[in-house]
VEXSEGU-633212 format. One record per residue (C-alpha): residue in one letter; x, y, z. Coordinates in Angstrom, 2 decimals. Layout:
BEGIN
  res       c1       c2       c3
    a        X        Y        Z
...
//
This chain:
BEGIN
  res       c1       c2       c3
    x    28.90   134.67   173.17
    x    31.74   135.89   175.57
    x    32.77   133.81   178.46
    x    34.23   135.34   181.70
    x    37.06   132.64   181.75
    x    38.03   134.23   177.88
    x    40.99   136.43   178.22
    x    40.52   140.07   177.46
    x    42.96   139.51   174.25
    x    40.85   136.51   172.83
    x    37.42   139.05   173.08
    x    39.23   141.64   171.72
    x    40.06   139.35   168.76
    x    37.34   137.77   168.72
    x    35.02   141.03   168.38
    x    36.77   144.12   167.46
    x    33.75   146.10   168.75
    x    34.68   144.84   172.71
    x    37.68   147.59   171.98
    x    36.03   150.46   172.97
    x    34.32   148.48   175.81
    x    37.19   147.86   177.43
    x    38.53   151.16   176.77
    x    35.63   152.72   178.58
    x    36.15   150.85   181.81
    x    39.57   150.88   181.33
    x    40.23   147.38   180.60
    x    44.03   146.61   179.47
    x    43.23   144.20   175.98
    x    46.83   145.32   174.82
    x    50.00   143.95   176.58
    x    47.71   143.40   179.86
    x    45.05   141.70   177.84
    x    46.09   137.70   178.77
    x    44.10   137.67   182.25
    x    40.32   136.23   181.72
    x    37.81   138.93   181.66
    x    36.60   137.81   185.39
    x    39.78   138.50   186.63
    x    40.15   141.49   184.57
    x    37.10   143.00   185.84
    x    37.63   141.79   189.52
    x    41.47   143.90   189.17
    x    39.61   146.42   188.47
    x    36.51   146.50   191.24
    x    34.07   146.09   187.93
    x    30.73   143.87   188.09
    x    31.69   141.21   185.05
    x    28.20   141.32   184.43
    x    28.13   144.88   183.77
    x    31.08   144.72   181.48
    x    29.31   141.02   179.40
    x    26.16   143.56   179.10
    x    28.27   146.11   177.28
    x    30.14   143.95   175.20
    x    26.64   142.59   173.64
    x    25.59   145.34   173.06
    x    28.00   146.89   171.68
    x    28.04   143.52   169.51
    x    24.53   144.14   168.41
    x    25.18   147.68   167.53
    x    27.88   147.24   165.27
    x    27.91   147.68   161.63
    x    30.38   145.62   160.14
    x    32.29   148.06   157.87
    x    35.91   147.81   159.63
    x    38.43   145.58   158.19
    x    38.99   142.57   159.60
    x    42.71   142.66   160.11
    x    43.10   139.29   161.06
    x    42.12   138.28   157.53
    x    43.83   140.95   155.59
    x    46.79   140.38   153.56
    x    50.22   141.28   155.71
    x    51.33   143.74   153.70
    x    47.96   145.11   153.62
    x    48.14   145.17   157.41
    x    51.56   146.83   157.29
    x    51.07   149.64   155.34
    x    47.40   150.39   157.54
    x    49.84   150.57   160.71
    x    52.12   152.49   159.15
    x    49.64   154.84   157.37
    x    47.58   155.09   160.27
    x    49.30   154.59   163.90
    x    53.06   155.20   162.93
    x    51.75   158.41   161.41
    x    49.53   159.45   164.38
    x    52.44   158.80   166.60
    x    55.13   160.55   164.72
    x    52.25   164.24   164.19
    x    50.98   164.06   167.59
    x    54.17   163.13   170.22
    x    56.03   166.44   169.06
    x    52.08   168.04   169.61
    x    51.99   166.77   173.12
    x    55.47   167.55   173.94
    x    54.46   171.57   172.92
    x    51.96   170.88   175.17
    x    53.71   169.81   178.02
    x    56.15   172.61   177.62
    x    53.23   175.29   177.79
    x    51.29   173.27   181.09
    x    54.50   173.05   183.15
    x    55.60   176.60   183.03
    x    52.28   177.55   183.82
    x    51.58   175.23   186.55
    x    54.66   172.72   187.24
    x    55.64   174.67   190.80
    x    52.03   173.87   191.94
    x    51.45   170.60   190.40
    x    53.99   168.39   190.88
    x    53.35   165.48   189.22
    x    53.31   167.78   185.43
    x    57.32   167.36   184.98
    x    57.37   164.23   185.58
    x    55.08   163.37   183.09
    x    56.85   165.99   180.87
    x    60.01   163.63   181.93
    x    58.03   160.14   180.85
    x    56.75   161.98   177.32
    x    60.09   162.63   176.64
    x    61.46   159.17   177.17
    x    58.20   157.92   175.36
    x    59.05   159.80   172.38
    x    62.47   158.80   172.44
    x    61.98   155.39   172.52
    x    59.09   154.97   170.24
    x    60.85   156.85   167.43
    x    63.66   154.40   167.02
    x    60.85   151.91   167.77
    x    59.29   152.54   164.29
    x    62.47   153.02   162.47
    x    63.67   150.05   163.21
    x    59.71   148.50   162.14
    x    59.73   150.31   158.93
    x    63.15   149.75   158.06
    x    63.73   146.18   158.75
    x    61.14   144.30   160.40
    x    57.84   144.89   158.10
    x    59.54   145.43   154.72
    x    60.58   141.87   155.34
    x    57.44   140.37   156.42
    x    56.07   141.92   153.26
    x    59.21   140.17   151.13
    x    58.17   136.93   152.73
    x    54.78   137.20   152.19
    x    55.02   137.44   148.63
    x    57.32   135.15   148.03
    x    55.22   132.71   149.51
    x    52.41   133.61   147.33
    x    54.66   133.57   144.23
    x    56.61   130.19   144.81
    x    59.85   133.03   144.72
    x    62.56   132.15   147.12
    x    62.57   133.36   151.00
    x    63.94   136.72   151.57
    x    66.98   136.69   153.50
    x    67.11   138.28   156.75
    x    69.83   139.38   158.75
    x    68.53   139.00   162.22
    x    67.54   134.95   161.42
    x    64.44   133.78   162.32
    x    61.51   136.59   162.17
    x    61.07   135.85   165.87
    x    64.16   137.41   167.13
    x    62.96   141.24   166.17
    x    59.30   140.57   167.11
    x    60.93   139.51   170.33
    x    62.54   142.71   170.48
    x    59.02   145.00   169.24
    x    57.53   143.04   171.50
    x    59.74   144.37   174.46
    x    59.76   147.45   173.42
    x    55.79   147.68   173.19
    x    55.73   147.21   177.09
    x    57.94   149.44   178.04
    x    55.85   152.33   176.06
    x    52.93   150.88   177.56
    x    54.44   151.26   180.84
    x    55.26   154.63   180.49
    x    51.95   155.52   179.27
    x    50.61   153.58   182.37
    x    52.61   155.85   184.57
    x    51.84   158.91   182.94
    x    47.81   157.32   182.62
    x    48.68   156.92   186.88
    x    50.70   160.44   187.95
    x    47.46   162.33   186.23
    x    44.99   160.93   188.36
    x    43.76   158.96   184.70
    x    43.94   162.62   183.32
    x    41.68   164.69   185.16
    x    42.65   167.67   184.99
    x    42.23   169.97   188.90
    x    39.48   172.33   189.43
    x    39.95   175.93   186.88
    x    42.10   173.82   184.76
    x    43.33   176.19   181.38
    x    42.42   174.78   177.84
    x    45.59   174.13   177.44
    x    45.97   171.86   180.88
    x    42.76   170.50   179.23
    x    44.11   169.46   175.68
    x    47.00   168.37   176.98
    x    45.43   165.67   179.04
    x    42.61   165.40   176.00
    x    45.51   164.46   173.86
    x    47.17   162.12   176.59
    x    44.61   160.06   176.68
    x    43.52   159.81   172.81
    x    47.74   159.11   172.25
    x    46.90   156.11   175.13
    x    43.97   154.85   173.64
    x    45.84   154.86   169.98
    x    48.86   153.07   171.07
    x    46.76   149.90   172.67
    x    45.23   149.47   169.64
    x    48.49   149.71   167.64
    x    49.76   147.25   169.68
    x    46.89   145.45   169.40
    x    47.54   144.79   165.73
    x    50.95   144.54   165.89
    x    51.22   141.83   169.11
    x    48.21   140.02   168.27
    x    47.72   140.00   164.60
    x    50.55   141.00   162.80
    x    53.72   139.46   164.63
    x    51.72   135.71   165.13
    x    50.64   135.48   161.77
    x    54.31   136.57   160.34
    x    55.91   133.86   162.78
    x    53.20   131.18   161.40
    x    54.54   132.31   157.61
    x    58.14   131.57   157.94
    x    57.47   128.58   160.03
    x    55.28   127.43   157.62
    x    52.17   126.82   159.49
    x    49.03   128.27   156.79
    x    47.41   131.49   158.42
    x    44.85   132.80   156.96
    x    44.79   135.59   154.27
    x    42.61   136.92   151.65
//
């Protein structure tokens, strides 16, 4: 059962259903996600009680078909965030940016708050794409290498960057400055409502905003809370738990 002095991380660990819970009051379980849920809610002017309702149900409800990521092998986990959220990222940021283009030619002189978030895309995409270069270059290529020669008895990979801490330190950095540019662009459009006789392409534009928002916090998710702890734990040589 979830307890209100739990932070919103530990839930979201805990039960991978709460995700959408807190994604439906707008609950930051990503790189906001270490406040309990009682202070959580109270940031956010939300009755705790309301939110504890949801998450049981929504714990009752749930079929357990997803992969449990916490238990999944590393390299398992990897090639999911790669296959999945690296690829998402890299189809639908030059989608959004077409987007953008379209919306503030047609509207940016009356709504001023569209280039700027044209402005904080454009940084987003920037940063983010060296972001994942430098993840699927160096940084999970090794954790796999580790991984397996742990399982093998083979000797450690070598790494130029030392410990495995050092980039996760870095990732880890880098995660929350995309999440704060997502939480300015979330911010400058009014949490993406779009103004009275909006176009359908105003429309998919914030659509896609906030599907790219909800995407990245659980990317992060993975990557913060399941994927970088674990990797530390392996070279350190605490056991985590695999499959």
């Amino acid at each position: 059962m979830v307890a209100t002095t739990q932070t919103v991380r530990e839930i979201a660990l805990e039960q991978p259903t709460s995700i959408r819970v807190f994604e439906h009051y707008g609950i930051d379980y990503c790189c906001g996600g270490r406040k309990p849920l009682a202070e959580a809610c109270a940031a956010s002017n939300l009755e705790v009680d309301t939110v504890l309702a949801a998450l049981e149900n929504a714990a009752k409800s749930s079929v357990p078909t997803a992969e449990e990521w916490s238990k999944a092998s590393l390299e398992k986990l990897c090639g999911h965030i790669v296959a999945t959220h690296h690829a998402y990222v890299k189809s639908e940021l030059p989608r959004l940016a077409v987007l953008a283009e379209k919306v503030v030619r047609r509207h940016g002189d009356t709504q001023a708050e569209l280039p700027l978030i044209q402005t904080k895309l454009a940084k987003l995409d920037e940063e983010l794409s060296q972001h994942l270069l430098k993840e699927e270059a160096v940084l999970f290529p090794y954790v796999v290498k580790l991984e397996r020669a742990l399982k093998t008895g083979n000797a450690m990979p070598h790494g130029c960057f030392g410990t495995v801490a050092n980039p996760i330190t870095m990732m880890t950095a880098e995660h929350d400055m995309a999440h704060a540019l997502l939480a300015e662009i979330h911010q400058l459009s009014n949490q993406y409502a779009t103004p009275v006789g909006a176009c359908p392409t105003y429309h998919a534009f914030y659509d896609g905003l906030k599907e790219f928002e909800e995407d990245l916090h659980q990317h992060i998710h993975l990557e913060n809370d399941i994927l970088f702890p674990r990797a530390i734990q392996l070279e350190t040589g605490a056991t985590p738990t695999t499959t």
